[in-house]
KEKEKE-466540 format. One line per 8 residues: their letters; for each residue x, y, z of C-alpha. Coordinates in steps of 0.02 Angstrom, whole numbers, padded with zeros to 5 digits. Each point is the difference from the previous one (the first is absolute). Layout:
A	X,Y,Z  ...
//
This chain:
XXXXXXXX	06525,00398,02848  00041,-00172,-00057  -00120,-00088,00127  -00112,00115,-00051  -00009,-00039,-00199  00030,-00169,00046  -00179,-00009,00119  -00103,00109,-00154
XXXXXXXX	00061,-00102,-00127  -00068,-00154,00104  -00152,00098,00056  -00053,00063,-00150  00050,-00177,-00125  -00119,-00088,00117  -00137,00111,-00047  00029,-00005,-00170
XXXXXXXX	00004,-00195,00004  -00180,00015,00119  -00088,00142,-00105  -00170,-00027,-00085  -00055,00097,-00149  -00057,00189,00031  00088,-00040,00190  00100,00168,00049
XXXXXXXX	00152,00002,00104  -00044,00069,00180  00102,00105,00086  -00038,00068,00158  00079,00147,00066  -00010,00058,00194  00080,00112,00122  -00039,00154,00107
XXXXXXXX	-00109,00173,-00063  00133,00115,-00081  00142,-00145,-00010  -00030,00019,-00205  -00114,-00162,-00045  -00102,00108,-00137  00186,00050,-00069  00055,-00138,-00007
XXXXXXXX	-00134,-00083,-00094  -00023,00138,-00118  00196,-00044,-00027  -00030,-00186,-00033  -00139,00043,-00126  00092,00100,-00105  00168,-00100,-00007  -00126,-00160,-00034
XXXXXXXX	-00065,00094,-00177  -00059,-00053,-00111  -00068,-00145,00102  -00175,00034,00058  00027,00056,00198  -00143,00052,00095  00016,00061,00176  -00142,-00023,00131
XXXXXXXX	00009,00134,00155  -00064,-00069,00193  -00061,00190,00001  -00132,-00035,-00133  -00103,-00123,00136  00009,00121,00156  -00159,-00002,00085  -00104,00146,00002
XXXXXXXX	00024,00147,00152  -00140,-00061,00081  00050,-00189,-00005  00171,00053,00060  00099,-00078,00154  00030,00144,00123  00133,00034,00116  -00007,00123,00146
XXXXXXXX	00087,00162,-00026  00046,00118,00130  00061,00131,-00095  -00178,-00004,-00075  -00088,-00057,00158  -00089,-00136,-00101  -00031,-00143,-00087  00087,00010,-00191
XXXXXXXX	00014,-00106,-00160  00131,-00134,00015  00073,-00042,-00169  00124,-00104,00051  -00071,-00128,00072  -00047,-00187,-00100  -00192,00034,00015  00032,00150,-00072
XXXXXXXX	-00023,-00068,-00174  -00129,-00112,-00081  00122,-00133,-00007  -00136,-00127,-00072  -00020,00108,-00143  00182,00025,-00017  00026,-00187,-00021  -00153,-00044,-00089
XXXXXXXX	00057,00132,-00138  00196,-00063,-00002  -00072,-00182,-00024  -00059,00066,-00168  00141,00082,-00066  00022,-00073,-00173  00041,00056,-00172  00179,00085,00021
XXXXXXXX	00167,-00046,00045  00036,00065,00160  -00109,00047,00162  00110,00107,00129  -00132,00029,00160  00066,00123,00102  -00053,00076,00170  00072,00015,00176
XXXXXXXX	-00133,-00151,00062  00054,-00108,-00154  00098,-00136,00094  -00124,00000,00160  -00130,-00105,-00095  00064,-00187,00001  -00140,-00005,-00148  00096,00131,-00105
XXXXXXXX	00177,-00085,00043  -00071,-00144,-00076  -00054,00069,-00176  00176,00083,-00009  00137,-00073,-00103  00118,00102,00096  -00028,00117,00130  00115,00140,00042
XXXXXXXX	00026,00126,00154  00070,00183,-00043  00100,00029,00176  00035,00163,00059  00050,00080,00152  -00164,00060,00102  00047,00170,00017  00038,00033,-00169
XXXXXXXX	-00134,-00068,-00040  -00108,00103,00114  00101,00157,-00092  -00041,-00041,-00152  -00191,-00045,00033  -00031,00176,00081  00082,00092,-00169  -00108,-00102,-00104
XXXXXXXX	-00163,00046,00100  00054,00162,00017  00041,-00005,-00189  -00161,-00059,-00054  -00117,00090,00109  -00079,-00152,00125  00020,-00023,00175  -00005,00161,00061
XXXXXXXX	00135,00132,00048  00187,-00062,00046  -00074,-00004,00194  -00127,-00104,-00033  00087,-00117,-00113  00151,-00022,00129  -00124,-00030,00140  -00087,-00129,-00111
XXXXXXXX	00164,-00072,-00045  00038,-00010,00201  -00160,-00074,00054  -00050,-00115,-00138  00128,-00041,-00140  00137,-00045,00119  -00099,-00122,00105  -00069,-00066,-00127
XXXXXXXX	00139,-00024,-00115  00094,-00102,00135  -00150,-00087,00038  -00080,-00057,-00180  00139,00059,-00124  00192,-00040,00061  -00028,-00174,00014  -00051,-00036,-00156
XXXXXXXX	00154,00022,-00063  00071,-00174,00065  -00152,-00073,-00112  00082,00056,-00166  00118,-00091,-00104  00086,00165,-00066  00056,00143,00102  00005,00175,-00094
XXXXXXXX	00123,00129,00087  -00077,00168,-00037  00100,00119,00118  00073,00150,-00074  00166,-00072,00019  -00052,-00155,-00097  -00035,00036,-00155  00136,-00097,-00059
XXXXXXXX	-00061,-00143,00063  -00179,00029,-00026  00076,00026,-00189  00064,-00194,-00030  -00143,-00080,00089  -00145,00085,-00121  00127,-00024,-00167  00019,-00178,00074
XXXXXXXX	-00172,-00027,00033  -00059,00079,-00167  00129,-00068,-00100  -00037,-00164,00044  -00192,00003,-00013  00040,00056,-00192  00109,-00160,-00016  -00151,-00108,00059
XXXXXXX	-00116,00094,-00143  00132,-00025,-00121  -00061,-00139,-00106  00131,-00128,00028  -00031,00060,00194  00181,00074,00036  00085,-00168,-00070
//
């Protein structure tokens, strides 16, 4: 943990020394569907209070169903929404909007595309991965659908998971992980770890709002 506090502190003094007025930290969050992005920024947020933390979801710039990449499906024998996929999104919109953020403290963009978009990696002030094992993550993403109501029946949301997340997480999602600078753990046998990095990384953000900035 000590090269870890050590890199933040660095990270995060060099913003503070760069920052213009109304300019909100960035941080980006990526990582698979179901590996616990959303959690993890809802986490950030409230151990950041009372500093001003907004959180902007990839979900909110899907495209329409009928603007949708498809994939084949044969356990549907046809053509279905891909959401997993980088022109899934609007992603100009996405970036035009997170070009604007101003007028709070903190910015955490979160989504499982995040880190894809060299043009997103750039507006970040540190960009983070949330790593977990695919098939837990797979687990956990069919209880949540199943949980909330969408994707259909546990069938349909396995085949889906087989056909289209898989592939696609290899393909688009995995390897964005080498492109952050900080590594999350989020494994159910991690939460130790995935304990000191977010006190770490929260702790020291408050530091760098502190008015003598952590000195």
């Amino acid at each position: 943990m000590h090269l870890i506090n050590q890199f933040l502190d660095q990270q995060l003094r060099a913003w503070r020394q760069q920052r213009q007025p109304g300019q909100p930290l960035i941080i980006g969050i990526g990582g698979g569907t179901g590996s616990g992005k959303s959690t993890i920024a809802a986490e950030i947020q409230r151990r950041l209070a009372p500093l001003m933390v907004t959180i902007v979801n990839q979900d909110k710039f899907f495209k329409p169903r009928e603007e949708m990449p498809t994939y084949f499906s044969e356990f549907f024998r046809k053509p279905c929404p891909d959401f997993n996929r980088p022109d899934s999104i609007y992603a100009d919109r996405m970036i035009a909007h997170c070009q604007k953020l101003n007028g709070m403290d903190v910015a955490v963009l979160e989504g499982i595309l995040m880190l894809y978009y060299p043009e997103m990696r750039q507006l970040m002030d540190l960009s983070c991965y949330v790593s977990l094992d695919l098939d837990e993550m797979l687990i956990r993403r069919t209880k949540r659908n199943l949980a909330a109501g969408y994707g259909g029946d546990y069938e349909e949301i396995a085949h889906y998971n087989l056909e289209c997340v898989t592939r696609q997480h290899l393909r688009y999602n995995a390897p964005t992980e080498r492109l952050a600078q900080l590594v999350i753990p989020n494994g159910t046998e991690e939460s130790a770890q995935r304990e000191e990095i977010l006190a770490s990384l929260c702790g020291t953000i408050q530091r760098q709002f502190a008015p003598d900035g952590g000195q």
